[in-house]
N, C-alpha and C positions, 0 to 999 in steps of 0.2 A: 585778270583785270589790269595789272600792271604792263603789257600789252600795248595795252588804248591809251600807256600814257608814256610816252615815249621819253615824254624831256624830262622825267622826275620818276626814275629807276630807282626800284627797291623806296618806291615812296617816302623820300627822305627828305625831299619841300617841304612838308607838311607840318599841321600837327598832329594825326592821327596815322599811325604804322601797321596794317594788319601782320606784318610781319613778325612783329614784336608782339603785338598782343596775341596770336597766335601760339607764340611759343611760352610768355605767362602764361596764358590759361593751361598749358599741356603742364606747365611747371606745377600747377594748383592743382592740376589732375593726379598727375605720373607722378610729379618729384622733379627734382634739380635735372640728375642726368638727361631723363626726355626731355625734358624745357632745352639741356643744354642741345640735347641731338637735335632739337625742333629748328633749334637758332643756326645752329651750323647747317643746317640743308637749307634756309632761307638765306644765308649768305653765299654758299654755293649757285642758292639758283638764281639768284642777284646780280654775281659779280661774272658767271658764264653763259648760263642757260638764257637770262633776256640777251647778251650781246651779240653770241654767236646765233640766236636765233633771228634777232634782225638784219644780222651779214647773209646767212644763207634767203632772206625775202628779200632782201635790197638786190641779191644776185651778185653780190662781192664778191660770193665764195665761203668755206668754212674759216673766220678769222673773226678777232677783236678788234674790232674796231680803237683805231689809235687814242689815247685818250681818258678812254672809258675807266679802267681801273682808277685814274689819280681824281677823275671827278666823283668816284663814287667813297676813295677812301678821303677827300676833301669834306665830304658832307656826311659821311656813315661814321666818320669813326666816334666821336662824343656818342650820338646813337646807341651804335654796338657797344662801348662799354656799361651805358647806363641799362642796358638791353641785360647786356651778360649779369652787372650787379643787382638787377632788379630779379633774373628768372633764378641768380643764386641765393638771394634771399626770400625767395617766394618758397621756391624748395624747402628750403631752410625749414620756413614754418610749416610748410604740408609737410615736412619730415616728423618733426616736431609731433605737431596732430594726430596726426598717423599712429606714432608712439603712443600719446597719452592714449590716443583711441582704442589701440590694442592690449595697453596693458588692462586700461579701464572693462574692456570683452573679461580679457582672461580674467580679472577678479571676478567679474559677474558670472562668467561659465564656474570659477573653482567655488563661490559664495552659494553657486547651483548644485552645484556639486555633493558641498559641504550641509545642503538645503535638504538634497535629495537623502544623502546617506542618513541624516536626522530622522527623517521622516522612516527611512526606513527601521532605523533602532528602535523609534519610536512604534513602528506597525509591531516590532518583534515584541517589542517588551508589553504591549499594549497583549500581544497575542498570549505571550506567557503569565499576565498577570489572568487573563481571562481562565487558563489552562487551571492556575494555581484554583481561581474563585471555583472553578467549575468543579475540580478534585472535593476541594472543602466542602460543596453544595451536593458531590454522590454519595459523599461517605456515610451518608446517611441511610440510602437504600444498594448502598455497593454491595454490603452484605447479606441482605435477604435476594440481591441479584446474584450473587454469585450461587448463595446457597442453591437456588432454582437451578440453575446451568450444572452443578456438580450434579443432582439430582439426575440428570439427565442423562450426565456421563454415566450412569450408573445402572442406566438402562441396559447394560448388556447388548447393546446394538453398535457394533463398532464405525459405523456409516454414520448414525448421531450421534456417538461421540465426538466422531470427527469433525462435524457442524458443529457442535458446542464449543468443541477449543478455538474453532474460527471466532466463532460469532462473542464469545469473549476476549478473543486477540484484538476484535474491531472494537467494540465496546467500551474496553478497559484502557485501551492505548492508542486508537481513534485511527488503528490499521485500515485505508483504502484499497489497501490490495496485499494476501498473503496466501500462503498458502501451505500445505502439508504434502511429504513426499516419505514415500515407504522405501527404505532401504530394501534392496535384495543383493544379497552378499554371491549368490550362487550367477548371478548373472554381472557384477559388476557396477551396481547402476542403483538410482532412483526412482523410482516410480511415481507420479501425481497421484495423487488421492482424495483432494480437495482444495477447493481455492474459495475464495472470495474476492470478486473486483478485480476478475479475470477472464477476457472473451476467451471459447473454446475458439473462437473460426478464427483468433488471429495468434494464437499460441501454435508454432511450430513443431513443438516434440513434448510430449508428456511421460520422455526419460534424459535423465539426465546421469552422469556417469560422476562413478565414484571419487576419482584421481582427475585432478586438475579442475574442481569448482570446488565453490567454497562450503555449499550444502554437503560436497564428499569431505570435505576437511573435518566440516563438525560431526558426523556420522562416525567418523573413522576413530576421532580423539575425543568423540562425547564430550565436545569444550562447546561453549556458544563463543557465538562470532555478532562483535557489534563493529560496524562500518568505520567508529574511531581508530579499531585495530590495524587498518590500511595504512596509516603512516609512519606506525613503528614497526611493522611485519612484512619483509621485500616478497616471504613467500604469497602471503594471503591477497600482497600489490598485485602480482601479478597472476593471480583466480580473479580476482576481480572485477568483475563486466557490468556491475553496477545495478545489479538484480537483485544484492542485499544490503539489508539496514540493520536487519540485529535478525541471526539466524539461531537457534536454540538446539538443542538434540533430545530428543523422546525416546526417554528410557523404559523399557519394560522388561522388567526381569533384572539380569543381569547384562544386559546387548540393548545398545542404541537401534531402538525399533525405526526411528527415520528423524523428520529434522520440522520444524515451525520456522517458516520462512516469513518475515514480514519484507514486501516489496516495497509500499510508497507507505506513507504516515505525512502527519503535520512536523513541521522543523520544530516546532514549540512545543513536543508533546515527545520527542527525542531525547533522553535522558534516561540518568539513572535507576529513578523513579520503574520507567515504562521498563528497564529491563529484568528489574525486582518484581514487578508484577506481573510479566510474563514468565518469571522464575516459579514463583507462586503457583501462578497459574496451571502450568504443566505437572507442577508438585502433586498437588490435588490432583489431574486429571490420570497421572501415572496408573495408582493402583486401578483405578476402573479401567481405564485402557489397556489393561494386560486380562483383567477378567474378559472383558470382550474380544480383547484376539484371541485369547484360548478358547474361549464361547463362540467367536467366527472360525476356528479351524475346524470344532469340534462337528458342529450346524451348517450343514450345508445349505443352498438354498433350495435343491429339490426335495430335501427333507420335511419342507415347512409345509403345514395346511393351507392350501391353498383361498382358503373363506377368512380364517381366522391371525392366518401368518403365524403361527407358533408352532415350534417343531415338535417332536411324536419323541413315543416313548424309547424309542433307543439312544436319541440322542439325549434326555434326559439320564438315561443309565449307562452311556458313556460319561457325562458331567461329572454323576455321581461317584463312581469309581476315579476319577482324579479329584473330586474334593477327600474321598477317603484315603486316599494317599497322603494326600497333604495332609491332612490332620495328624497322620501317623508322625509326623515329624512335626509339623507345628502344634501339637496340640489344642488345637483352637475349638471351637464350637459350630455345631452344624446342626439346619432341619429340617426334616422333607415336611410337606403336606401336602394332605391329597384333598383335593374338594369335588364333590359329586352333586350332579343336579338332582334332588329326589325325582322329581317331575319331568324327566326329560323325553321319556318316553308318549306321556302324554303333551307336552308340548311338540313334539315333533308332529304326531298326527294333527294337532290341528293345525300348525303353521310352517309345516316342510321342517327338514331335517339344515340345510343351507340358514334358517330365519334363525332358528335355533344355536346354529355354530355362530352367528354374529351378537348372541346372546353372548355367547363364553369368551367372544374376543373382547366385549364390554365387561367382563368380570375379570378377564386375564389386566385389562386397563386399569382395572377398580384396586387389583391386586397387587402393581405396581405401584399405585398412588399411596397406598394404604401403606408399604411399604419401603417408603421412599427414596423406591429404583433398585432395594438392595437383594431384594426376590427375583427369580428367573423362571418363569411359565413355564409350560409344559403339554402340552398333550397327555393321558396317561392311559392304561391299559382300556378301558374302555371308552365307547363314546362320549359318554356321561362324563368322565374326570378328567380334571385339569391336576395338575402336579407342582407346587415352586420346592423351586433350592433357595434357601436361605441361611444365607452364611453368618458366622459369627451370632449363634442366637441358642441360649440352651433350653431346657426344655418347659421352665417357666417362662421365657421369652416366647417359646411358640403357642404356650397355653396361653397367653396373652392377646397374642396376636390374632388369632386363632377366632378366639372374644371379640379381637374388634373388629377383623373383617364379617365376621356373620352381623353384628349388629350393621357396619355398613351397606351388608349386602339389605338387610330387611329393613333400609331406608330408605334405598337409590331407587327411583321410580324406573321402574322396566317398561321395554317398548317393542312391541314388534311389530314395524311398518305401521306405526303412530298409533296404535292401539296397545293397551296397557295391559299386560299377563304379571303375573308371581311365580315368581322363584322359589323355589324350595331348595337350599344348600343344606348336604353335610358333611360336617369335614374330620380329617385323621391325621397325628402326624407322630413324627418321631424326632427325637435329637439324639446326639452325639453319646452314649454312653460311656463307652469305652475304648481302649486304644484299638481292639480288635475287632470291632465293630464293620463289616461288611456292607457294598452296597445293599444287596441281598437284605440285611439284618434288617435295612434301612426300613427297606419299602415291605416288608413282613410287619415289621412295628407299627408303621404309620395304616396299614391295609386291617389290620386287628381291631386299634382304633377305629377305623371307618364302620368295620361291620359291626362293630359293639351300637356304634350309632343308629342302625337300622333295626334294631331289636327293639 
């Protein structure tokens, strides 16, 4: 534009300067320094760029015209200094602004900050006050839940016990994902044996090695490992892969049988508390979980009835000969009984021999309940008989028992393939007499009794 106006370079006739207003406005943008760079390239192209561009169109050649510089610093210089005092005070205050503006941000980001982490205390403390209500609100049926669960472990099935310790590790301490792993010392290693809130298809190995994790650490020194212990232990720092929260050791016997891994939990449910109650927890599950690995070494699984799922008479007389051993040294109390279908014969002809064994698996069930979980089934020398071990019961306890399952038995409505038959049980048994008391003696006493019944 300045161009087209030849006699009034760097627009300084005037009253209006795009040149200067130009470089305020870059000052009210950028700040002082561009304002000031903006002003010095407009006197630069002022005081060279128009002169020697109208020499080279006039055809003079490259040169200044004579002159030019004294009439432009004649009329430019008041100009340019009010130019320069004006883009350094404009600066000035967009510096100024800028300032308040960014401090006034960062209080609003640290106020958001300090907004967020609030809220977040507040979500924790909101979560553990709910944790606390929710503890005070179970303790009412914690205990007839637990009692059910121990019942269970006590079932002699070491496959459900193992799902009962779970499913109270979720339960009780609100475990999303845990799991149980069996020590084998003869190979090195951990074996999985159950989990909860664990896909098979994305889980890579279902062993893990004894030396350098932290499930082989508790196994080794039968110690539990809770995830606080990371910051004062450089050993347990460096096992650490972040796969434990509070790992436990399952003792049976005298030898850490394997370890209760809890993986993920709630942060609010993480505490003392939850580690006392999975202490508990395994307390309680111990002794039944030693009865059933010695009851899973003893039973195998082609040993089992295939209709009824209960094992036969040898593995019953294997059991028997290591409860009689124990006794010899614990002195405790033991009882066999034998139960026979009088009618089994005639039930088999009319509704197959198969209808009939899913009778005895519903008495072997009845038998369990009635005894609750502390009886172990049996198969027993004849079709007809079923057999439990019952520990700790002498021989008023089994004449008792004895009482209440036949009354149970001739209340429980029988069915076979939804049509209604009767039972005829009768039963034999024996307890513990003496220190010298044989398997043999066992099931002679209890077999005596039976036939006395048939007479």
């Amino acid at each position: 534009m300045n161009w087209f106006f030849p006699a009034d370079p760097g627009f300084l006739a005037g009253f209006f300067n795009p040149y200067v207003i130009l470089s305020l406005f870059i000052a009210v943008s950028l700040g002082k320094y561009y304002g000031f760079l903006a002003l010095g390239v407009s006197v630069v192209e002022v005081a060279l760029g128009l002169p020697l561009a109208r020499s080279l169109a006039a055809g003079t050649g490259f040169a200044i015209p004579a002159g030019s510089w004294a009439g432009l610093a004649r009329l430019g210089a008041v100009p340019l200094a009010l130019a320069i005092l004006e883009v350094y005070l404009l600066g000035i205050i967009r510096d100024s602004l800028t300032r308040g503006d960014r401090k006034a941000r960062e209080r609003l980001a640290s106020i958001s900050r300090g907004a967020g982490l609030l809220k977040r205390q507040v979500r924790a403390l909101q979560a553990a006050n709910q944790e606390l209500e929710e503890r005070i609100s179970r303790q009412e049926d914690s205990i007839t839940s637990l009692y059910s669960q121990v019942q269970v472990l006590s079932s002699q099935n070491l496959a459900k016990a193992i799902v009962a310790i779970l499913q109270m590790t979720e339960r009780y301490i609100g475990a999303t994902r845990c799991s149980i792993w069996q020590h084998r010392p003869a190979d090195k290693c951990l074996a999985f044996v159950g989990g909860i809130g664990r896909d098979p298809r994305a889980e890579t190995s279902t062993l893990l090695p004894d030396e350098g994790t932290i499930e082989g650490w508790v196994v080794r020194n039968a110690s539990m490992f809770s995830v606080k212990m990371v910051l004062s232990n450089e050993v347990l720092a460096r096992m650490d892969n972040g796969r434990n929260i509070i790992t436990l050791p399952i003792v049976i016997g005298r030898r850490a049988w394997g370890v209760l891994n809890v993986e993920e939990m709630p942060f609010a449910r993480y505490n003392l508390y939850s580690e006392r109650l999975l202490q508990v927890i395994l307390a309680l599950a111990e002794p039944a979980l030693e009865r059933a690995a010695e009851f899973d070494s003893v039973v195998r699984q082609e040993d089992m009835n295939p209709v009824t799922g209960l094992p036969s008479f040898p593995e019953l007389y294997a059991m028997l000969q290591i409860e009689t051993a124990r006794l010899a040294q614990e002195k405790g109390t033991l009882a066999v009984i034998v139960l026979e279908i009088a009618n089994f014969r005639d039930l088999v002809e009319e509704h197959g021999r198969e209808q009939v064994f899913l009778l005895m698996k519903d008495a072997a069930r009845l038998i369990e309940e009635a005894s609750g979980g502390q009886a172990r089934v049996f198969h027993y020398k004849a079709d007809a008989q079923l057999a439990m071990l019952y520990p700790r019961l002498d021989a008023d306890g089994a004449s008792l028992f004895a009482l209440t399952l036949l009354e149970k038995v001739n209340l429980m409505e029988w069915k076979v393939q939804e049509k209604r038959v009767y039972v005829e049980v009768i039963l034999g048994f024996a307890a513990r007499a003496g220190a010298a008391q044989s398997a043999d003696d066992f099931l002679d006493a209890a077999e005596r009794l039976l036939e006395m019944q048939k007479v």
